[in-house]
C-alpha positions in Angstrom: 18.8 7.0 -7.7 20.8 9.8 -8.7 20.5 11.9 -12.0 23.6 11.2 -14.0 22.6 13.7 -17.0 20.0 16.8 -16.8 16.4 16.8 -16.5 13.5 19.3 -16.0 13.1 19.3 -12.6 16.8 18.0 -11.3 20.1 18.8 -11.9 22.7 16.3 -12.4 23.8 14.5 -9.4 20.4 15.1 -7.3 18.9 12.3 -5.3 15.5 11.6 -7.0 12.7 9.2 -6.2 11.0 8.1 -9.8 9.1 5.4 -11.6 8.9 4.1 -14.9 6.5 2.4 -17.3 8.8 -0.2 -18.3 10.1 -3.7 -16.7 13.3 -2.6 -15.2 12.9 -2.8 -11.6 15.7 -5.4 -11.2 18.7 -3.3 -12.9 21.7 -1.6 -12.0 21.0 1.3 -14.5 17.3 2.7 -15.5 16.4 5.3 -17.7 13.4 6.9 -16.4 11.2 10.2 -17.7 12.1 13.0 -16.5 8.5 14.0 -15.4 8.7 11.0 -13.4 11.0 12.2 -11.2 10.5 13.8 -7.6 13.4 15.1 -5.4 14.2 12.8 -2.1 14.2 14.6 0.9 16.9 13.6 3.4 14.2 12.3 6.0 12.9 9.7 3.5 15.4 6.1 3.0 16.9 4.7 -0.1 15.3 1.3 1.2 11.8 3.6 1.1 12.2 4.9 -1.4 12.9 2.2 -3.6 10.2 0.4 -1.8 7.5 3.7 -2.4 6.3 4.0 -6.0 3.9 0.9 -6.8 2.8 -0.2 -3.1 2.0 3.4 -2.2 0.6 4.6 -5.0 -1.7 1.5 -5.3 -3.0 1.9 -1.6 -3.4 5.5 -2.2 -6.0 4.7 -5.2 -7.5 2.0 -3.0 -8.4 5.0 -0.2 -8.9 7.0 -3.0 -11.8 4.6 -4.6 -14.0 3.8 -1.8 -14.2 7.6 -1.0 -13.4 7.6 2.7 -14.1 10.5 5.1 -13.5 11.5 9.0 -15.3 9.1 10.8 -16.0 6.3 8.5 -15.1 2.6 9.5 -13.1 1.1 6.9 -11.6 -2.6 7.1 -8.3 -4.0 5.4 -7.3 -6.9 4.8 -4.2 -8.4 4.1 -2.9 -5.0 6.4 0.4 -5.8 7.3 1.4 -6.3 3.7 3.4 -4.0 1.1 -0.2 -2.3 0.4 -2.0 -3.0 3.1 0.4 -1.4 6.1 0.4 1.7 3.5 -3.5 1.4 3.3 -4.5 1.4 6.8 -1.9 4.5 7.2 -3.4 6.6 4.6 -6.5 5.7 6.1 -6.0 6.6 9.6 -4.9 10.3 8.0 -8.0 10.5 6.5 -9.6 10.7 10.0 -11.3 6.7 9.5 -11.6 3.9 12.4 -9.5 1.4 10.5 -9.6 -2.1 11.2 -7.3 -3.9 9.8 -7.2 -8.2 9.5 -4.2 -9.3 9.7 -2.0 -12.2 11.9 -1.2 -12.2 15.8 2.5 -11.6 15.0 1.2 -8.1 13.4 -1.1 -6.5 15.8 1.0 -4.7 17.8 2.8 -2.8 14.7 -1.5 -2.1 13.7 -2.0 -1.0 17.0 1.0 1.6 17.3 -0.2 2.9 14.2 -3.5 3.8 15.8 -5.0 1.1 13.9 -7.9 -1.5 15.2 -6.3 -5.6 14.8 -8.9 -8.3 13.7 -7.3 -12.0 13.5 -8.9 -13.3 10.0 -9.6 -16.9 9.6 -12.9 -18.7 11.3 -15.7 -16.4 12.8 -13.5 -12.7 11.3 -17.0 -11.4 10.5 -18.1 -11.7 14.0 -14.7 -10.2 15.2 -15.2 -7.6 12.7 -18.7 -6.5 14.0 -17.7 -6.5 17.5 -14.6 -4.0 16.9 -16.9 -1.4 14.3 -20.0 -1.3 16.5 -21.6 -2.8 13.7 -20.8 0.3 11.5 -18.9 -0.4 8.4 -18.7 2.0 5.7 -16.4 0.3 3.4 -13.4 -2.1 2.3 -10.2 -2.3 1.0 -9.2 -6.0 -0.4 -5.3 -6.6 -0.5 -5.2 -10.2 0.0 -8.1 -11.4 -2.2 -9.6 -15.4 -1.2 -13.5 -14.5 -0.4 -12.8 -10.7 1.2 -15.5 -8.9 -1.6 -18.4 -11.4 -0.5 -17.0 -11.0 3.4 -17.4 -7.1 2.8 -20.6 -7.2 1.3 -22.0 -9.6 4.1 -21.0 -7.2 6.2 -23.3 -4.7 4.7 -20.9 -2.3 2.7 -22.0 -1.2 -0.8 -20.2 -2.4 -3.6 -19.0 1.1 -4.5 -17.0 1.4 -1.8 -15.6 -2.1 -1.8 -12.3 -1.9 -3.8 -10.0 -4.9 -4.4 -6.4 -5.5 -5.6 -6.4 -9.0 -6.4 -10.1 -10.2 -6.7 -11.2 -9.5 -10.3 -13.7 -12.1 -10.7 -15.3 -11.1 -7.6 -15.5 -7.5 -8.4 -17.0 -8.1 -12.0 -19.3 -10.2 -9.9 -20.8 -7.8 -7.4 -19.8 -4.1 -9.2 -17.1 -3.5 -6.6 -13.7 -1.6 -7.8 -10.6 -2.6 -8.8 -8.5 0.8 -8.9 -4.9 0.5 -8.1 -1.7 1.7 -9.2 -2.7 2.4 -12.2 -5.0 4.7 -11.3 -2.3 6.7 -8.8 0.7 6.3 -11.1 2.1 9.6 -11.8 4.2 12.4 -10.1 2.1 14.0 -8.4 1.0 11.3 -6.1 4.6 10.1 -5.6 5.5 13.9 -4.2 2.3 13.3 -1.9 3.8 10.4 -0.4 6.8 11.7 -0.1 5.9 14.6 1.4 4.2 12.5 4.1 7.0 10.2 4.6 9.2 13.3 4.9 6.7 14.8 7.6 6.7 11.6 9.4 3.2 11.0 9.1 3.5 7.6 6.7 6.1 4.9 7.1 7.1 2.1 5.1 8.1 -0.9 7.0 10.9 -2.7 5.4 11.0 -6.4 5.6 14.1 -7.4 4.7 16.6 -5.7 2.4 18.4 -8.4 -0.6 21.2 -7.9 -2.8 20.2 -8.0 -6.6 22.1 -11.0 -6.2 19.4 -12.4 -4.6 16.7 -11.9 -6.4 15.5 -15.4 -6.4 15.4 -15.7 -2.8 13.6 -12.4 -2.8 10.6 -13.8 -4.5 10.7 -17.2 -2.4 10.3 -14.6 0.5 7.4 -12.8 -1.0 5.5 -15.7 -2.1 4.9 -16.7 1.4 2.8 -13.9 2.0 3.6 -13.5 5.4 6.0 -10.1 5.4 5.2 -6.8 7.1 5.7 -4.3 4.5 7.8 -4.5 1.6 11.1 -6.4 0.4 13.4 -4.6 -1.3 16.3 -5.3 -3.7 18.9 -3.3 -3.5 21.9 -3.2 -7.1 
């Protein structure tokens, strides 16, 4: 995005990373706030960039909620995905043993990123168990589909469960539901930025569409099955 007039904290013609609180995601234009704006270094993509705001700031209030700290075992699931693959990231810089549940195709991506791959499906609690130590100090639901009552079998306190998705569950059993609403401001974007920028965060691109595309965009991201994020580009 560039600045086409002036703002507080840009000049006109800077390259700016932003957000706004209105639909307008698939435009050409957007007027956004100017105290939603952040300057884009030159380390950190377009495609990033455009892919950052509401994935990253959502797995950064996830981490956030179930208060992780060095040493803590934490598991995601749906970790390949736009939040998850943030998620287990933001994790890992934190100083936890992530384990992450996600499909065959993914683990080697997990793995690179110094992050432990469980296959879900049939016997995942098991598989779980055997790659903590039987130590699990909490759980981050991006996928939703029976994940709160698998993290609570598995001994974590509701507290630090937080889901995405799962609303009925967590009203159920007191676990959280904080996501990007509870990250969405400035402050947080420059944070993820900054670790883009310092090459200790990536965000994996899936495929790139023309706004032209938009339909077969969503086809895409129904299936569920992309590593990180799909991004449309005007």
């Amino acid at each position: 995005m560039e600045v086409g007039s002036a703002v507080k904290n840009a000049a006109v013609g800077d390259e700016v990373i932003g957000f706004t609180d209105h639909w307008a995601s698939q435009a050409e234009l957007v007027v956004v706030e100017a105290d939603h704006l952040v300057h884009r270094p030159a380390n950190v993509s377009w495609e990033q960039a455009g892919a950052l705001f509401v994935a990253g700031t959502t797995a950064y209030a996830a981490v956030r909620a179930v208060s992780l700290r060095a040493a803590d075992t934490v598991v995601v699931s749906g970790a390949a995905g736009g939040v998850g693959s943030i998620a287990v990231q933001l994790a890992r810089n934190v100083g936890a043993k992530v384990i992450s549940l996600a499909s065959a195709t993914n683990h080697a991506w997990l793995d690179d990123h110094g992050v432990i791959p469980v296959a879900y499906g049939e016997g995942v609690a098991e598989r779980i168990r055997a790659a903590s130590g039987s130590k699990i100090d909490a759980f981050i639901d991006t996928f939703g589909g029976g994940y709160v009552e698998l993290a609570l079998e598995l001994g974590v306190a509701p507290d630090r469960i937080d889901t995405i998705i799962d609303f009925a569950a967590a009203a159920k059993h007191g676990a959280k539901t904080e996501g990007n609403s509870a990250a969405a401001n400035a402050e947080v974007l420059a944070e993820l930025v900054g670790l883009i920028d310092a090459g200790r965060l990536e965000i994996p691109i899936a495929k790139v569409y023309r706004l032209a595309d938009v339909r077969e965009a969503y086809q895409d991201l129904a299936r569920r099955r992309t590593r990180g994020k799909i991004v449309l580009v005007p």
